[in-house]
N, C-alpha and C positions, 0 to 999 in steps of 0.2 A: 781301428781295424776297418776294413775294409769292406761294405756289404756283399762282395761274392767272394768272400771269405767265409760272411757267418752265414752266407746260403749254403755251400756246403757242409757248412760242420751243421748247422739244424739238421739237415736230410738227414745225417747220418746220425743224428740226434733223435730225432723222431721214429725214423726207420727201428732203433731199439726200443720206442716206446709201443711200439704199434707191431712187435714179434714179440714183447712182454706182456701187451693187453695193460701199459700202466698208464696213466694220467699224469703228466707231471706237468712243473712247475718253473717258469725262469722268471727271474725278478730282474728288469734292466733299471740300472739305476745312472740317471743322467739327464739331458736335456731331453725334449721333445722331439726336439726334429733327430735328432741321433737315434731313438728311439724307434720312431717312425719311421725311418728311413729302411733300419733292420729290418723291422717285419713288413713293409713295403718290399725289401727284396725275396721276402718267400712267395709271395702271392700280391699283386700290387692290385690286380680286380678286384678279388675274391673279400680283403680286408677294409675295402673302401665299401664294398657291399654291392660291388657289380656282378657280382657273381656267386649266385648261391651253392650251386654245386657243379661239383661233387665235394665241395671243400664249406662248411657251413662257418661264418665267424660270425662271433657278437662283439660290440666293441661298447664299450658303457665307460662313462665319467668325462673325464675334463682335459680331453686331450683333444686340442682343437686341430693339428695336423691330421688326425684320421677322425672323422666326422662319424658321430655315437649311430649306433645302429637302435642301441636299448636306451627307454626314456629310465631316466632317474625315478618316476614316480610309476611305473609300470612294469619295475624290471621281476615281480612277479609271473607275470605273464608268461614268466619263458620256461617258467617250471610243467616239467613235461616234454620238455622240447629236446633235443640235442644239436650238438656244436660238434665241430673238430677243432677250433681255436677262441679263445676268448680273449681278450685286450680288454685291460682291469688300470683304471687311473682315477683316482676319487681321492682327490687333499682331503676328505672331511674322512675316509675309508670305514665306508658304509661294511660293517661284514654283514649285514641282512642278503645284501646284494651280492658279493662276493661267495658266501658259501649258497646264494642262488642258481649263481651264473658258474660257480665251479662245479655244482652238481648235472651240470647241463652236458659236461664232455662227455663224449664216448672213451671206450677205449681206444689209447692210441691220442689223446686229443692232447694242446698243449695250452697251459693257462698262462697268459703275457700281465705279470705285474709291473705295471710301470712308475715309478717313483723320482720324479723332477727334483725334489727337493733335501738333497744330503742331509739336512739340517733335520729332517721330519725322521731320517733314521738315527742319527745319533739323538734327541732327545726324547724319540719317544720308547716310555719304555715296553709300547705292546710290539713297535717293531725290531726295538734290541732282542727282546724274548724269541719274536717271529722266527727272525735270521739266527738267532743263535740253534732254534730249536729245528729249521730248513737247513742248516749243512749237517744235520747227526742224517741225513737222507742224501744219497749220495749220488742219486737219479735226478734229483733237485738241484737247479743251476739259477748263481746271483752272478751276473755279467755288471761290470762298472766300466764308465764311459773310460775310464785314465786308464784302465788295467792295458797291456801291452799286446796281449792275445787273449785268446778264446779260451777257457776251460776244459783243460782234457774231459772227453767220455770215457764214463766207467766202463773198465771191459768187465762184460758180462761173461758168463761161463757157458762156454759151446752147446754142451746138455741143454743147458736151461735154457738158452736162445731160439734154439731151432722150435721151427711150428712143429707144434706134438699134435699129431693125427687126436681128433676128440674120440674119446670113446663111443659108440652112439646111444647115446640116452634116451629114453619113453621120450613121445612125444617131440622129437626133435631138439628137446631141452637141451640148452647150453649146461648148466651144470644141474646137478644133483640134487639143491637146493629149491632150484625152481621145479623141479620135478612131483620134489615135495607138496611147495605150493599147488603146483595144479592138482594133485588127486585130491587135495583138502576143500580146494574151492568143487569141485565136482563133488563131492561129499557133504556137501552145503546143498544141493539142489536134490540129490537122492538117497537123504539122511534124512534125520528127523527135521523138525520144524522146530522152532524157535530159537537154533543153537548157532548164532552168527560168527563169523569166523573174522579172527583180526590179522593179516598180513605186515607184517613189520620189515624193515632192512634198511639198511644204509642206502646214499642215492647209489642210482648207477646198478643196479645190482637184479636191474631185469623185474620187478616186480608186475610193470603197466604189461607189460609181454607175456607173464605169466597170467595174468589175468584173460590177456585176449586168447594163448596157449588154450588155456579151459574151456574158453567160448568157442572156440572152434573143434573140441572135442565133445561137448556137450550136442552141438551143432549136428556134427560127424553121424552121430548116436540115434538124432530124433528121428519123428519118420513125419509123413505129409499130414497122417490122421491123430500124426499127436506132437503137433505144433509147439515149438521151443519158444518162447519171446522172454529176452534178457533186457533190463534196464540200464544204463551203465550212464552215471554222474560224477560231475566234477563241479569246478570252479567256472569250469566255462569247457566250451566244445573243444578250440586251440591245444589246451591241456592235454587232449587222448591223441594226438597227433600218432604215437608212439603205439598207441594201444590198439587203433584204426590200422595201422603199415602191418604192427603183428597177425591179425586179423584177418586182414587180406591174404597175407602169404599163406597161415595155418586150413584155409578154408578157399581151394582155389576154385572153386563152383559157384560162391558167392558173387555179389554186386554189391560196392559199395555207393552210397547217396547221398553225400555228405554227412547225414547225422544215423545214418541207418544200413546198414550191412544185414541184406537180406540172401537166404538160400531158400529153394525149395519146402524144406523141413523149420524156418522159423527164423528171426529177425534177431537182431544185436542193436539197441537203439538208445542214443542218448537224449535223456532227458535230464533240464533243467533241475533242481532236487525244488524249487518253490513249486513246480509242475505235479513234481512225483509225489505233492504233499497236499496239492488243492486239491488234487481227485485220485482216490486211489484206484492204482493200475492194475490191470490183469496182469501179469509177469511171473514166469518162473523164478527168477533172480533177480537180486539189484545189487549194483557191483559199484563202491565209491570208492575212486581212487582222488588220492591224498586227502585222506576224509578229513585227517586234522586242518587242513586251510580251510574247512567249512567250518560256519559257528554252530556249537556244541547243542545250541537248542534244537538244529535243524538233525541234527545227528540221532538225536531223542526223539526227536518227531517218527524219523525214518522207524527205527527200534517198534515203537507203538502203531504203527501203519502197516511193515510188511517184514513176514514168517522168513525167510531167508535172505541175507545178506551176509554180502563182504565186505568190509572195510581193509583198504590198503594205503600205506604210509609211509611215510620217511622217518624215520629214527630220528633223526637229530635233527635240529633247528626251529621246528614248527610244531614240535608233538605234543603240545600241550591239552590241546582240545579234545583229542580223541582217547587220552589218559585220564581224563575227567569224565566224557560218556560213560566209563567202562568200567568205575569204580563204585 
């Protein structure tokens, strides 16, 4: 096939994924350079990593035609972040990494699995399972280097296609959900004490947003003589990246500082949690997002230190620590 061939059928590819709000998936299976070349024709900057935006790609593992953007031993890091494209090539196929850097797209975003090696799909039997269990999904596209053409797109149903005007939700909230969330984190700060609130959800689902949502209604509310100061930790600062952008938007009177987003009426400020445990802080709130990637003692710590907190998490893949604090 032809690279502006599969430039057009992508657009019109993506164009559906990004009027459904879905994520999906294409698994090219073939050489490298065939490989490369494809997704070279969407964006040949953008994927070499000349170019950050408006178009974000990660490119991770062992494809030496498009030069990794994510280290192998650091691809933690990107949690928190977001992507519109990932490029996923690992012979060893790390899923630690994989359900990492797929929790990383937006909506609308497309995840590039690439597979050099025929031979690794016929014997193995997690990716016989994989592929058998990616075509019952029909939004999901396996492209093979021999096949003749491109994979027809599913036509979707007119209704369901068209941008549905959002209803408008408290707080500017995307959905109903997060809605939720925020009155409960705000009911953490002028509720009782000692009753911490756990935030849970699959990635992607808006949580780091709803949390900064809060902060800026909390914000909103305070006044000059009775000063708001919020704590908000992570794994590291990079991580809020998401939480800082909502922030900003939610709260346009603000300044952000790098680590401190202040108004008039009181500050949003990230500290290290070894910080927030050598000395305990004045703070109305302390707000941990993906508490489960911190270890569990430190979690404990926080608990016996300070009267309100929230802990927010991902469901799957890492929850193990924070299902332990809470038992």
């Amino acid at each position: 096939m032809q690279n502006k061939e599969f430039y057009f059928w992508f657009t019109e590819y993506q164009q559906q994924a990004q009027i459904l709000n879905e994520r999906r998936l294409i698994v090219l299976v073939g050489d490298n350079v065939w490989a490369s070349n494809l997704i070279e024709s969407i964006d040949l900057n953008g994927c070499k990593g000349e170019q950050q935006k408006p178009k974000n790609w990660l490119v991770y593992g062992d494809n030496h035609t498009i030069a990794s953007t994510v280290s192998k031993q650091r691809f933690r890091d990107k949690l928190g972040s977001e992507s519109h494209f990932v490029v996923f090539q690992d012979r060893s196929l790390s899923i630690d990494a994989l359900a990492v850097l797929s929790g990383t797209l937006v909506a609308g975003g497309i995840f590039f699995l690439l597979v050099d090696n025929i031979d690794q799909m016929t014997e193995s039997l997690f990716y016989q399972r994989f592929i058998k269990q990616l075509k019952t999904f029909k939004q999901h596209i396996v492209i093979e280097q021999n096949q003749p053409n491109l994979p027809s797109i599913p036509v979707t149903n007119a209704k369901i296609a068209q941008k549905k005007t959002r209803t408008q939700l408290p707080y500017n909230c995307l959905t109903q959900e997060q809605v939720t969330a925020v009155d409960a984190v705000i009911k953490v700060v002028k509720g009782k004490r000692n009753q911490p609130l756990v935030l849970t959800a699959d990635r992607g689902r808006g949580k780091s947003s709803a949390l900064a949502i809060a902060c800026g209604q909390l914000l909103n509310t305070a006044t000059k003589d009775n000063k708001l100061r919020i704590a908000v930790t992570a794994v590291d600062r990079s991580s809020l990246a998401i939480f800082f952008r909502q922030l900003v938007t939610s709260v346009t009177s603000g300044q952000l500082q790098h680590n401190k987003f202040c108004t008039e009426s009181g500050l949003v400020e990230f500290i290290p949690i070894d910080q927030l445990l050598k000395e305990k802080h004045a703070v109305n709130l302390v707000l941990v997002d993906e508490a489960s990637a911190i270890p569990i003692y430190l979690l404990e710590a926080l608990l016996d230190n300070y009267s309100r907190l929230v802990f927010s998490s991902t469901i799957h893949g890492y929850e193990g620590a924070l299902d332990e604090v809470l038992r």
